[in-house]
N, C-alpha and C positions, 0 to 999 in steps of 0.2 A: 504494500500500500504506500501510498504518500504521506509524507508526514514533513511535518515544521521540528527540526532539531534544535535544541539547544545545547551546543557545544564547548562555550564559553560565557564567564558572567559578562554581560552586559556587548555582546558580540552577537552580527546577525543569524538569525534562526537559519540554519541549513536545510533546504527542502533536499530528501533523503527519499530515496526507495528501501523501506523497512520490513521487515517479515510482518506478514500478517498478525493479529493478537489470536492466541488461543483464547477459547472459551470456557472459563473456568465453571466445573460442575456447581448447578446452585445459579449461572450468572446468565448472562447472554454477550452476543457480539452483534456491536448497533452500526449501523451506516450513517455518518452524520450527514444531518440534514443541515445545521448550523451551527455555528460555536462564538458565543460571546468571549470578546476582549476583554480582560478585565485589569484593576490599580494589581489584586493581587497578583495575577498571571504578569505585574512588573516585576511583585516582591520576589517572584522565581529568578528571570531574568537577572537581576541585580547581585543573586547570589546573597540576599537576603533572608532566605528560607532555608532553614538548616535538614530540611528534610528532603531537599531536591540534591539528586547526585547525578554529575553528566555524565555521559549525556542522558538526554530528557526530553520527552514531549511534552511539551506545555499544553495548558487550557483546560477549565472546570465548567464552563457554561455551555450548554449543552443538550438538541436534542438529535434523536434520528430514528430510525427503521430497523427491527429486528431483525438480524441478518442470519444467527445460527443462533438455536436458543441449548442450555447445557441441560445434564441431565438433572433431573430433581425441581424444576422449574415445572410450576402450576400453572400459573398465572399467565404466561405468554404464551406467543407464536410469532413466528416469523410472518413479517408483514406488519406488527404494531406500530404505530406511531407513537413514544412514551417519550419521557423526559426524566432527568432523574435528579437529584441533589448534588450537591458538592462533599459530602457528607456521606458516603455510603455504607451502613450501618450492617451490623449483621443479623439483627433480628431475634436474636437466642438469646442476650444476655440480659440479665438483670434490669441495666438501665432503658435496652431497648422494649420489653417488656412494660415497662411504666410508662412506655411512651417517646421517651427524652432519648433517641437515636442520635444527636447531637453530639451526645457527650459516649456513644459506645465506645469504649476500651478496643474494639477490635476492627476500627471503622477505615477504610481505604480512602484516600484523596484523589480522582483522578489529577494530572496534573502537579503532584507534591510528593504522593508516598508510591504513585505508578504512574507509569503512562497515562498523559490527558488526549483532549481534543483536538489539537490543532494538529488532525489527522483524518486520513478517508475512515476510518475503523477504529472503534475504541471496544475493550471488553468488559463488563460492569459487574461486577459479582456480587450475590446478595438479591439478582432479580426480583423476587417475589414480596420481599422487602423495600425496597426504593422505587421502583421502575411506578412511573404514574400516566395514565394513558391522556395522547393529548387530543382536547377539543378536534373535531373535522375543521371544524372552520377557522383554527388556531394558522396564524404566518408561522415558519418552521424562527425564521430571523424572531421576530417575537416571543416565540415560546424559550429559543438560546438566552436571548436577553434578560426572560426572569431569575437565566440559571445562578444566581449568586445576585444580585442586587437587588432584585424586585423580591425575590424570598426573603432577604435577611432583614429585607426593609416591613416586609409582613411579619415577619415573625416578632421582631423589635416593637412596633407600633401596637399589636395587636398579643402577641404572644408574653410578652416583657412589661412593657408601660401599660398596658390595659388602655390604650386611649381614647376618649370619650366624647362624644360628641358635642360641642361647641366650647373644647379648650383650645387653649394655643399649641403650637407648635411649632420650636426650633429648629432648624433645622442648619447645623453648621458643616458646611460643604456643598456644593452645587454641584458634582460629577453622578456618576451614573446612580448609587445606593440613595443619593440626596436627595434628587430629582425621583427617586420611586419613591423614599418617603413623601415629598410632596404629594405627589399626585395619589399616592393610597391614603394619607391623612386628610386630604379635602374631599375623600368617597367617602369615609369615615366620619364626616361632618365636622373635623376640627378646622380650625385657623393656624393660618399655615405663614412662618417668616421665614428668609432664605438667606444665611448669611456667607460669601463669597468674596475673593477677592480680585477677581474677574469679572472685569464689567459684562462681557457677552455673557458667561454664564446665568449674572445676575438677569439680564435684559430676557434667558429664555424663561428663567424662572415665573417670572413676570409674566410674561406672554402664555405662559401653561398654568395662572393662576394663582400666584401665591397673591398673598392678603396683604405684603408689605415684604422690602428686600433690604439688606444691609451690607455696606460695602466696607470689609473690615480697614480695609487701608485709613479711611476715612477718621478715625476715633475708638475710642473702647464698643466695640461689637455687642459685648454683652451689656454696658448699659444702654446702647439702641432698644436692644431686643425689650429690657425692662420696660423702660418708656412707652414704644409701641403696644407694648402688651397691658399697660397700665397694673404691672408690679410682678413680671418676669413668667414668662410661658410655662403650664404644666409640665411639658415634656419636652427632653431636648434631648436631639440625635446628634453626635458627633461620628461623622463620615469621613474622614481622612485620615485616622489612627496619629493626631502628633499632639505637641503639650498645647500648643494656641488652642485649639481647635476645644481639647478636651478642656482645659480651664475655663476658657469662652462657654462653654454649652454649661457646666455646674454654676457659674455667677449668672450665667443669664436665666435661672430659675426662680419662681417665686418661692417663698416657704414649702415645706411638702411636696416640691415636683419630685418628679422624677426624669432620670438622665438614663440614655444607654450608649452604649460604646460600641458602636459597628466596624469602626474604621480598625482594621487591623496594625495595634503599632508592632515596627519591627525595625532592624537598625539599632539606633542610636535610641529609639525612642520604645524601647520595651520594659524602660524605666523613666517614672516620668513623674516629679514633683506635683501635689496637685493642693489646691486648696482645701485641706480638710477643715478647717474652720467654717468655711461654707456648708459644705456639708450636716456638720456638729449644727451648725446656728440654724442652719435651716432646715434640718431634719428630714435633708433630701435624701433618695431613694438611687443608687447607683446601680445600673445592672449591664454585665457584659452579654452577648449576644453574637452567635457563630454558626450562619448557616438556615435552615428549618429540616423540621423531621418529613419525610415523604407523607406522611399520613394527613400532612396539613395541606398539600397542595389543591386538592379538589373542591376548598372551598375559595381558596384565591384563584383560579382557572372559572371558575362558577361565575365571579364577579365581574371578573374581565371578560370572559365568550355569553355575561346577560349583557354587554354594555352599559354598565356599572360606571368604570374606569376606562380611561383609553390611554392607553401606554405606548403606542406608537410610535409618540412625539419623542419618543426616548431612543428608537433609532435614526441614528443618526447618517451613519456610512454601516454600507454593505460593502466590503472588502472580499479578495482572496486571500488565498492561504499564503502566498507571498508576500500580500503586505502586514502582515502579521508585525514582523519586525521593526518597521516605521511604527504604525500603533502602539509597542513597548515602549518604545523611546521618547514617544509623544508625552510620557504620564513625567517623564524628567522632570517638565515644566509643568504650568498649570496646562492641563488638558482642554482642548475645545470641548464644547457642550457636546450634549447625547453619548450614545454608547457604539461602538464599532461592533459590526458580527460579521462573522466569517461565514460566506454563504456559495461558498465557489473553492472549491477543495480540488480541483482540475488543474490549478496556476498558484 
């Protein structure tokens, strides 16, 4: 098959002819229909992930076509159209059991702890556990794009902060996980702010709805957000894992919000000062968040295929499999808005 290598940190992805993946009993072997760009599919890149060993195929966003299903699998056939998590859990343990497949002790990362997406072929083990069947009427680029931002941004908003209908809502970072909190927290009925330090970003924000935008270059961000929200937003999402970002969303809280932590820090920033006095005095509520369990997707695919939400506007570029490597490099800087998917595995 084809595949996008990565052979070196921070070096362009090698398109390689690779052995095909075997199909692990228990999993299947998917045909990608499309595969989301993602900040973290940089953290690989960068050699920031202590889990990735070269070489490597990158990418965790992700859907496609059941191509050879293994033995011990119930649930499929060849010919599904599914989609799966970032997350792939094993179903038998304890934690998976309760629910909370998030956190299985025995869980595989496409992309990080095996072979991801940015390939004609990916093999998925754990099928009957993860694999979630997609809408007919679902874009394949669309259904890639919820694979890691539009889930963790459900899961966070709905799973984590409980969020409720007609509170505020922070939102620090304008890139792809941001932008789906936005747009799932205004389906949800809250009020929604965008803070960014990227004017285009902020201008798309705007343009798909938020309630008011903040441009951190400009002043203290988080006392905007206070003001605007007339004494600091219920809930605050911080989307780019770094200390601004995360200090920004805790001070821009009223008493009792509560805050989650999506942005994955790593680097320099997997230690990071924070204001616990805010915290303390505020009696705010802090929760980290990685991923959703498969068992949650059918009601966020429900909301999106009733036209609930329209998440669209959140693709941005359809790319091939070669430009893969431009897109990594892109996240260096502040990233243009929307989200890149990969929908052309040919080039």
């Amino acid at each position: 098959m084809r595949a996008a290598l990565l052979t070196g940190w921070r070096k362009p992805l090698e398109l390689a002819l690779v052995d095909d993946p075997v199909c692990p009993p228990g999993g299947v072997v998917l045909k990608l229909l499309a595969c989301g760009i993602c900040r973290s599919d940089w953290h690989a890149w960068t050699g920031a992930d202590p889990d990735v060993a070269l070489p490597h195929i990158p990418g965790h966003e992700y859907c496609g076509v059941v191509e050879e299903v293994g033995p011990g699998v119930t649930r499929w056939q060849v010919g599904d159209r599914v989609i799966a998590p970032f997350i792939l859990a094993c179903g038998a343990c304890p934690d998976c059991a309760a629910g909370h497949q998030t956190i299985c002790a025995n869980q595989a990362l496409p992309g990080f702890t095996m072979a991801g997406s940015f390939a004609e072929l990916i093999a998925v083990p754990f099928a009957d556990t993860n694999l979630t069947r997609l809408p007919d009427s679902m874009d394949p680029a669309l259904a890639a794009a919820l694979g890691c931002r539009v889930t963790t941004a459900w899961q966070a908003l709905t799973g984590r902060a409980a969020l409720r209908p007609g509170e505020w809502l922070a939102v620090f970072g304008g890139g792809g996980v941001g932008i789906s909190a936005l747009l799932l927290g205004r389906a949800l009925g809250a009020r929604v702010v965008v803070v960014d330090v990227v004017p285009e970003k902020l201008a798309y924000a705007r343009d798909l709805g938020a309630d008011a935008v903040v441009d951190a270059r400009a002043g203290d961000a988080a006392e905007s957000v206070r003001e605007i929200t007339s004494g600091g937003a219920d809930v605050a999402i911080e989307a780019l894992g770094i200390p601004e970002t995360t200090i920004g969303a805790l001070k821009s809280l009223r008493k009792l919000g509560r805050m989650v932590q999506i942005g994955m820090p790593a680097g320099p920033h997997t230690t990071m000062e924070i204001p616990m006095d805010t915290v303390y005095s505020g009696q705010l509520a802090v929760f980290g968040t990685r991923g959703m369990p498969a068992w949650r997707y059918p009601s966020l695919l429900s909301l999106i295929d009733g036209g609930h939400v329209d998440l669209t506007p959140l693709i941005a570029r359809r790319v091939a499999l070669s430009d893969a490597s431009a897109e990594l490099a892109a996240f260096d800087a502040p990233a243009p808005p929307g989200v890149a998917v990969i929908t052309d595995f040919s080039a």
